[in-house]
C-alpha positions as CSV (number, residue, x, y, z in Angstrom):
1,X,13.6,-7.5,-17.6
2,X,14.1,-11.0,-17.6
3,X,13.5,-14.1,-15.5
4,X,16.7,-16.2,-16.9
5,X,19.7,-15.6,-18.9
6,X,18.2,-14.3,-21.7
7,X,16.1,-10.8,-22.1
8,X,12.1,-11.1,-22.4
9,X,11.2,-7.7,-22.9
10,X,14.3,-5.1,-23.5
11,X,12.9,-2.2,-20.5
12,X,14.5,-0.9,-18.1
13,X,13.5,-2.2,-14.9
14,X,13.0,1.4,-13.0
15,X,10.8,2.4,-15.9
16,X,8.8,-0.2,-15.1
17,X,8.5,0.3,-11.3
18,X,7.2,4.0,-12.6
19,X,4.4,2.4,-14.3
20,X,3.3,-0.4,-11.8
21,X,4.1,2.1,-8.7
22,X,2.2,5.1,-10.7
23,X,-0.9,2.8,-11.4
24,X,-2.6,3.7,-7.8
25,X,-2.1,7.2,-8.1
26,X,-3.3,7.4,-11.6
27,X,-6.3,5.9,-10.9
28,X,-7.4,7.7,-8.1
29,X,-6.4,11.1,-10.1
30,X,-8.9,9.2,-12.8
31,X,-11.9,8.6,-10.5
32,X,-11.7,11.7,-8.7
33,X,-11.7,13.9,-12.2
34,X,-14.5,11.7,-12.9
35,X,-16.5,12.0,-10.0
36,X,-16.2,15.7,-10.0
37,X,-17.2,15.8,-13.7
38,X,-20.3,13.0,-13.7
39,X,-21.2,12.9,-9.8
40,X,-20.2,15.9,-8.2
41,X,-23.5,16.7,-6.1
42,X,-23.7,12.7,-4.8
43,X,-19.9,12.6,-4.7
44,X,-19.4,15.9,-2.4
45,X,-22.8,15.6,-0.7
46,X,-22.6,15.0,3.7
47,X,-25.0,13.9,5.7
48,X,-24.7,16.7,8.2
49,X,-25.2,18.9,4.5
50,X,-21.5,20.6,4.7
51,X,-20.6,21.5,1.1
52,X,-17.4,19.9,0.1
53,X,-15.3,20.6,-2.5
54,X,-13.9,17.4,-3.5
55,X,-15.5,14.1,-3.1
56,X,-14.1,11.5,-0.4
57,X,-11.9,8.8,-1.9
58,X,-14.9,5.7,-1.1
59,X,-17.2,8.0,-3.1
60,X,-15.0,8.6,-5.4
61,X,-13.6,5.0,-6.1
62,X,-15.9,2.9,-4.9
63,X,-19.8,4.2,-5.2
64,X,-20.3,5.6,-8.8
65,X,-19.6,3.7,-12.1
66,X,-17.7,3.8,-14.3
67,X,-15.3,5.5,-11.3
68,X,-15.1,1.7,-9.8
69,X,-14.2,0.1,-12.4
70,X,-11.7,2.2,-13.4
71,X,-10.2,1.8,-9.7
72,X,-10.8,-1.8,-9.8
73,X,-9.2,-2.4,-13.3
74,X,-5.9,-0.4,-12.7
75,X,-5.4,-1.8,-9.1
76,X,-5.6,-5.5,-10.2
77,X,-3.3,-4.2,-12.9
78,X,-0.9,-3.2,-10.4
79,X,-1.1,-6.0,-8.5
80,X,-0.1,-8.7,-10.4
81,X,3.6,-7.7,-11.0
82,X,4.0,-6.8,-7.5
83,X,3.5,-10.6,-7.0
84,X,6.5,-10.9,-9.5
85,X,8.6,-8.1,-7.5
86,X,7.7,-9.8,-4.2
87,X,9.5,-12.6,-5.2
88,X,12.3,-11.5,-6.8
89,X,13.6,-9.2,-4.1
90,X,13.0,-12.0,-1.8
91,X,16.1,-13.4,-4.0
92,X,17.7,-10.0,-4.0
93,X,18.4,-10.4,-0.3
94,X,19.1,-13.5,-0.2
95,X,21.5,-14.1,-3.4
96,X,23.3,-11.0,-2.1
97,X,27.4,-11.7,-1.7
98,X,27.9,-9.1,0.9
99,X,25.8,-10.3,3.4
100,X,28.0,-12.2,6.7
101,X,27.8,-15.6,6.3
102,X,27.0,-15.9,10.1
103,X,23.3,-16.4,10.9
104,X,22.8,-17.0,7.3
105,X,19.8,-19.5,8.2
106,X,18.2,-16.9,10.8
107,X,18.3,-14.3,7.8
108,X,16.8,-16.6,4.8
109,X,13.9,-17.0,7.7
110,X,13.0,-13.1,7.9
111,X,13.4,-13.0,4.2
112,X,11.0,-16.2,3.8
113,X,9.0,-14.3,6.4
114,X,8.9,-10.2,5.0
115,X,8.0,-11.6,1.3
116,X,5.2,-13.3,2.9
117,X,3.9,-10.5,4.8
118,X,4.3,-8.4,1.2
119,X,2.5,-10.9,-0.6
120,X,-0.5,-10.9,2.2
121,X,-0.3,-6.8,2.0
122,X,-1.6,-7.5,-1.7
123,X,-3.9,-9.9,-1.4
124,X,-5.1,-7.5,1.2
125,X,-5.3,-4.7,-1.1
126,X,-7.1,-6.9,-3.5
127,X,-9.5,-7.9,-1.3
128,X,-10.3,-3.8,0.3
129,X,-10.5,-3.3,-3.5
130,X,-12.9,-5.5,-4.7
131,X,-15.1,-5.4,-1.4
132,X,-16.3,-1.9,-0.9
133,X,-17.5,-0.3,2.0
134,X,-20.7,-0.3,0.5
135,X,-21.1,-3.6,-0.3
136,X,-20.0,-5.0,3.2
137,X,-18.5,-2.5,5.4
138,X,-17.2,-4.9,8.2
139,X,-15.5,-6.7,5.8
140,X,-13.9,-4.1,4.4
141,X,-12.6,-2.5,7.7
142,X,-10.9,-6.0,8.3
143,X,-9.2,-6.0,4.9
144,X,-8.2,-2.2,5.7
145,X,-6.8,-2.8,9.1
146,X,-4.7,-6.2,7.7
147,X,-3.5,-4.3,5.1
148,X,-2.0,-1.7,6.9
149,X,-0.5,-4.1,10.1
150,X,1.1,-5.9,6.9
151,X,2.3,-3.0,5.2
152,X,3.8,-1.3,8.2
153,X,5.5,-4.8,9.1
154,X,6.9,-5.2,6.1
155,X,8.3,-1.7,5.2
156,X,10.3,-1.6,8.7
157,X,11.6,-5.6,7.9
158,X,12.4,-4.9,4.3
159,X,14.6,-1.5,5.3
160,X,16.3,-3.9,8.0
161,X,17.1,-6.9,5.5
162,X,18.4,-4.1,2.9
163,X,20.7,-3.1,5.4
164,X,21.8,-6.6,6.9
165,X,22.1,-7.9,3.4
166,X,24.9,-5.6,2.1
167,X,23.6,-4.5,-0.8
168,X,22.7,-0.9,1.5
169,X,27.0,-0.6,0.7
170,X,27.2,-1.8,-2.3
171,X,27.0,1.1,-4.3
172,X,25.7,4.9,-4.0
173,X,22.6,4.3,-5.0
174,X,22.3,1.2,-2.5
175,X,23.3,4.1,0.2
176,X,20.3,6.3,-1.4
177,X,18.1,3.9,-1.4
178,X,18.4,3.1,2.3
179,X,18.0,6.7,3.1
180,X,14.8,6.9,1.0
181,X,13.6,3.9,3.2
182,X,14.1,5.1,6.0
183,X,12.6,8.0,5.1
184,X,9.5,7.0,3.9
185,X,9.2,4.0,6.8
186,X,9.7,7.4,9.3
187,X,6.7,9.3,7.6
188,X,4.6,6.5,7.0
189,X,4.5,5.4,10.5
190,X,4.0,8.8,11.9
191,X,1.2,9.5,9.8
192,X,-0.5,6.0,10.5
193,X,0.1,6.8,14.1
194,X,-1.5,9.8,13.9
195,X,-4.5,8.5,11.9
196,X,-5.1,5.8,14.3
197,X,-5.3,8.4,17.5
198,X,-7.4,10.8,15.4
199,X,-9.7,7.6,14.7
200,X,-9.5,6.7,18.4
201,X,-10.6,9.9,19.6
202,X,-13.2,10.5,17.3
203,X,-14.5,7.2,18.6
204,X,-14.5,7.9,21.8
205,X,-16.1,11.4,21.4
206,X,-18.5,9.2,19.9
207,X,-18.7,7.0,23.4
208,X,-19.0,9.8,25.0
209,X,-22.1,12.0,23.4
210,X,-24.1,8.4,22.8
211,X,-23.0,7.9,27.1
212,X,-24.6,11.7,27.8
213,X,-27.5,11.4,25.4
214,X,-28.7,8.4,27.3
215,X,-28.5,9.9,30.1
């Protein structure tokens, strides 16, 4: 890693995308183990008294202490060198010698534009982190739903920049990592997709029972 010509800190960079990009996961792993260990009848308890077996992700990273610290702590961890990364693949793209030289304005502009929409997807997450649903759930729906319009923008802009850029032909692993995009853009918009119509047909089963109960 290093920001000029000479080396900061000698590690290699996919090591450290292992341990910012494993932070997230870690943590929840963390708070759930916790939750089932200190919480587990407040954790796993429903309102319509339905025994679960593991606790929902709120309750478990975002009701109980010291589960929401935890959560809070490793996320802003994580956050702070994806402002870093953000950045410097912004110049990745850019700086790239393969890309045509046509349109080179046009691109630098949907560069300018995706590492703004990465860096509002963190802030995002930030916020949906340090605002619980507890503590204000409107606000916390907002933050949810601008992080995942963000997200979703970005992924599908970043794949298509990768490609346009040249570095997708550079190399192999260039190649491989275009595939793995795409791959992950694919499922990550189908299972959005289906989490939105789920959401929008619970509510309107909802609609529909609070329309016939009034009745």
């Amino acid at each position: 890693m290093a920001l000029g010509d000479d080396d900061i800190l000698p590690i290699p960079f996919k090591y450290f995308v292992y341990c910012i990009g494993g932070l997230p996961a870690s943590a929840l792993l963390i708070c759930v183990l916790l939750s089932l260990l200190l919480h587990f009848d407040q954790a796993t308890s429903t309102h319509c008294e339905v025994p679960n077996w593991l606790p929902s992700i709120s309750a478990a990273v975002a009701t109980y202490t010291p589960e929401k610290y935890i959560w809070r702590i490793l996320i802003a961890l994580h956050i702070s060198p994806r402002l870093y990364v953000a950045g410097a693949f912004r110049h990745f793209l850019i700086s790239s010698p393969l890309r045509p030289y046509t349109g080179s304005k046009r691109f630098k502009f949907l560069c300018d534009i995706a590492c703004g929409l990465n860096i509002l997807e963190i802030f995002f997450l930030l916020a949906l982190t340090c605002i619980s649903s507890t503590e204000d759930h409107s606000l916390h729906a907002k933050c949810f739903g601008g992080f995942a319009i963000s997200s979703i923008i970005y992924m599908l802009m970043s794949t298509w920049l990768f490609s346009e850029s040249g570095r997708r032909r550079a190399t192999h692993l260039g190649e491989k990592s275009y595939e793995y995009k795409i791959l992950g853009a694919s499922a990550f918009v189908v299972f959005s997709s289906w989490v939105l119509m789920s959401i929008g047909g619970t509510i309107l089963t909802v609609k529909r029972e609070l329309t016939l109960s009034s009745l």
